[in-house]
C-alpha positions in Angstrom: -8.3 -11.7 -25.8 -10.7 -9.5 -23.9 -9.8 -6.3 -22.3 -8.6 -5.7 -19.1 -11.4 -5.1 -16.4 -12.1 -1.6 -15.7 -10.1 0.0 -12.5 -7.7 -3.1 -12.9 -5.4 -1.1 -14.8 -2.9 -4.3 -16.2 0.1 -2.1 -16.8 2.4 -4.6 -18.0 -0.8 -6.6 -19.7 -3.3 -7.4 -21.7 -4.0 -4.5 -23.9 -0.4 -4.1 -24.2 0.2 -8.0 -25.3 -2.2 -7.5 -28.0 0.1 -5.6 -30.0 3.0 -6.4 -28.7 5.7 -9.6 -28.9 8.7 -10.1 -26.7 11.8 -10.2 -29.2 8.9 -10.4 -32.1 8.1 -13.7 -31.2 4.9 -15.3 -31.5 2.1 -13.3 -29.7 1.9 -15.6 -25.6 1.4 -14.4 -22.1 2.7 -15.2 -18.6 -0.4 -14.2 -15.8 1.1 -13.2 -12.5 -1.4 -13.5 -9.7 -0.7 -11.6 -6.4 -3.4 -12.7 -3.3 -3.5 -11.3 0.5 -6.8 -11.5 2.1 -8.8 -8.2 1.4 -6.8 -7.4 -1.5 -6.4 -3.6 -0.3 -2.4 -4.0 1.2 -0.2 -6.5 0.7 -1.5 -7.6 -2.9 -1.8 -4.3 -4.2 1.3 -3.4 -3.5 3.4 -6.7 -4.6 1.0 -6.3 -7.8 2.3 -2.8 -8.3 5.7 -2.9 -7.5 6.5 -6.0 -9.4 5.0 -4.1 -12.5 7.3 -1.2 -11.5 10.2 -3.3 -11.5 9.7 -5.3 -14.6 9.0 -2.0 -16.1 12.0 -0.6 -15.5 14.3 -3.5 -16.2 12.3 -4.2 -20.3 9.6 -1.5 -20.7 7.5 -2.6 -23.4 9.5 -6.0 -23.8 7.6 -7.0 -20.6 4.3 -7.0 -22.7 3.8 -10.7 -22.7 3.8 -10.0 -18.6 0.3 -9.4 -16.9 0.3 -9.0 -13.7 -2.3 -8.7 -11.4 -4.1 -9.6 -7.6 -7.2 -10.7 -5.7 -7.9 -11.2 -1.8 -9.3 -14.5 -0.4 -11.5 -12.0 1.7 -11.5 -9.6 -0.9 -13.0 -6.0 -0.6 -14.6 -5.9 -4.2 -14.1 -2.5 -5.6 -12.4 -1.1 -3.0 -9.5 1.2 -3.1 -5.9 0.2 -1.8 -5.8 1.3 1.4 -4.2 5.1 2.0 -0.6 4.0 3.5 -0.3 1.4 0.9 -0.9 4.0 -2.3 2.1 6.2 0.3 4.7 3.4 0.1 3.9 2.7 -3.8 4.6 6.1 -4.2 7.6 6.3 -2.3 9.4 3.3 -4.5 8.0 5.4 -7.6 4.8 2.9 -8.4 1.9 4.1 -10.0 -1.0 3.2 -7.6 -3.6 4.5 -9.4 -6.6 2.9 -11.1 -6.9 0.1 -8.6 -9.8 -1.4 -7.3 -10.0 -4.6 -4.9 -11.4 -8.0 -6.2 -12.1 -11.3 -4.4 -10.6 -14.3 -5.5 -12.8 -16.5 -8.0 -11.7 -19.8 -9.2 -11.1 -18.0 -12.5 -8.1 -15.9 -11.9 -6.4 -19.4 -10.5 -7.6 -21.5 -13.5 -5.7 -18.3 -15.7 -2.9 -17.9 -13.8 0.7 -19.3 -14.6 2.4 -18.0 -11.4 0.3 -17.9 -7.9 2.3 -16.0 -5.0 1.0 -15.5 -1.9 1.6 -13.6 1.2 1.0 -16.6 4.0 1.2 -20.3 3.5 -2.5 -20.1 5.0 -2.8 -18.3 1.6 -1.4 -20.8 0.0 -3.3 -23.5 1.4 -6.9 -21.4 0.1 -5.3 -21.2 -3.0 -4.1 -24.5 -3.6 -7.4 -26.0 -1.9 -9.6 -25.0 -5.2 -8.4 -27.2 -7.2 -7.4 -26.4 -10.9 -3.8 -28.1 -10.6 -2.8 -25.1 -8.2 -0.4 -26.8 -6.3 2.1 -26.6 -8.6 2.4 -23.1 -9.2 1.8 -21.5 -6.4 4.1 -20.6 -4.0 3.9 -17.8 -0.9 6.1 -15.0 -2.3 9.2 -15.2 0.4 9.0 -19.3 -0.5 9.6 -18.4 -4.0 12.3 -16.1 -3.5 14.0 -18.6 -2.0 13.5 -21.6 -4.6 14.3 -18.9 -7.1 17.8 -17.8 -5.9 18.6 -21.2 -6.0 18.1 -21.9 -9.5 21.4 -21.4 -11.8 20.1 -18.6 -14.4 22.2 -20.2 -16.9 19.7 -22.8 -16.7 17.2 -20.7 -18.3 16.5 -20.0 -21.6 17.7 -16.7 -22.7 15.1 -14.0 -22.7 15.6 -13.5 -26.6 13.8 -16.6 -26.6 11.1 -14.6 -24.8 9.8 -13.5 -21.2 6.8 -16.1 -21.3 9.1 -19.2 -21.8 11.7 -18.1 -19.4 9.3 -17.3 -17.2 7.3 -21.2 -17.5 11.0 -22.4 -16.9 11.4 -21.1 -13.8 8.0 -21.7 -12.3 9.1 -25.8 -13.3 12.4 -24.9 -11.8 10.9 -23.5 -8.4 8.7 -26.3 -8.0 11.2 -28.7 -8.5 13.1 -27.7 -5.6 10.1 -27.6 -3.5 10.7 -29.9 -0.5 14.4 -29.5 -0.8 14.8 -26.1 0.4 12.7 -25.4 3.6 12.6 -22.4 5.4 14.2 -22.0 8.5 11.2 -21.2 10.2 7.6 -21.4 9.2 7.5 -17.3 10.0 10.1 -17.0 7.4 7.7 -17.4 4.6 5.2 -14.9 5.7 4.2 -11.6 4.9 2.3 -10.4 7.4 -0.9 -8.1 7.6 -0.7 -4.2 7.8 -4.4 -3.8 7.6 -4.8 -0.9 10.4 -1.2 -0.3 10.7 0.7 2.8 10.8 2.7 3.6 8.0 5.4 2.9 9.3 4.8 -0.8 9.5 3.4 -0.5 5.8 6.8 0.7 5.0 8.5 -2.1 7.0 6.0 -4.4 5.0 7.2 -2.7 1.7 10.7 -3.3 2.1 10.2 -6.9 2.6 7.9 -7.4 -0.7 10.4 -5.4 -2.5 13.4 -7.2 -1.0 11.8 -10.6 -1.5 10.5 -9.1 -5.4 13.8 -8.2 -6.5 15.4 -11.6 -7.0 12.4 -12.8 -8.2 12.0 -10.2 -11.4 15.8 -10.5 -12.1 15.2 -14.3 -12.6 12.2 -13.3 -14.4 14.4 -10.8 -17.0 17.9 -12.1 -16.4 18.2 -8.0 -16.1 18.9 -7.1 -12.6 17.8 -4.1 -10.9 19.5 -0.5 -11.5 21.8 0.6 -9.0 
């Protein structure tokens, strides 16, 4: 397995799944892909805050986890933008090390789990190919299959994260075309490129409201109160 770009800073990844097994099971991975459009706002942060809250729900036993993001416009090697790296900080996130990446057909072709901030997204995503369609998802959409699904359905996460988490990747798309949203807005994230930070923040609290069901499914370990 090679190591983890430089300025990507995996966190929950690669360098860490090299030496590590969930429950000491056999060495596996799950890849997380996170995509906005210039990969400087909403990616970053849904990348860094679901690392944050996976982290604090396993630690270390999220090492079959990587998690990571790319723009469909993306602003290669750019920093997250200022008032993103402000909200991170105030859900207690590390920002740092992060650089911006546009999307290639090779982070699609590796990743189990494709969430999106806009079904347009979506669409971009799903529209190169590589058996997409099934796994990905725009972020709120998945929130919503996922709350459906019973956990007891699951297999336990002593039977590790990566095959609790392919179960409830087939789970959500199961359901897909059952459960619509009430309103084609309802799915969306939208863009706080240029915004004040306190529509970053707004932004924030919807990624980490919409996140938080989605990890707990993901650990069967729900958030700290």
């Amino acid at each position: 397995m090679t190591a983890p770009e430089a300025g990507r800073g995996i966190g929950i990844g690669e360098s860490v799944a090299e030496q590590t097994t969930t429950f000491g099971f056999p060495r596996d991975t799950f890849r997380i892909l996170h995509v906005s459009t210039g990969n400087v706002c909403r990616s970053p942060i849904t990348e860094r805050l679901t690392r944050h809250f996976v982290a604090e729900r396993l630690g270390v036993l999220g090492g079959g986890l990587i998690v990571e993001s790319a723009g469909t416009w993306g602003h290669e090697g750019a920093p997250m933008e200022a008032n993103a790296e402000t909200v991170l900080a105030e859900f207690g996130a590390d920002a740092s090390g992060f650089t911006g990446r546009e999307l290639l057909d090779e982070h699609v072709i590796r990743a189990d789990l494709v969430l999106t901030a806009t079904r347009d997204h979506r669409a971009q995503v799903i529209s190169m190919g590589h058996s997409a369609g099934l796994r990905t998802f725009t972020l709120k959409e998945f929130t919503r299959l996922v709350r459906a699904i019973d956990p007891a359905t699951l297999p336990p996460l002593e039977d590790g994260l990566v095959m609790r988490a392919r179960a409830l990747v087939r789970a959500a798309a199961a359901l897909r075309g059952w459960l619509l949203a009430p309103t084609a807005e309802a799915d969306e994230v939208y863009d706080p490129y240029g915004a004040p930070l306190t529509f970053f923040r707004s932004i924030g609290d919807e990624i980490r409201d919409a996140l938080d069901p989605v990890v707990t499914a993901l650990t069967g370990v729900p958030a700290h109160m």
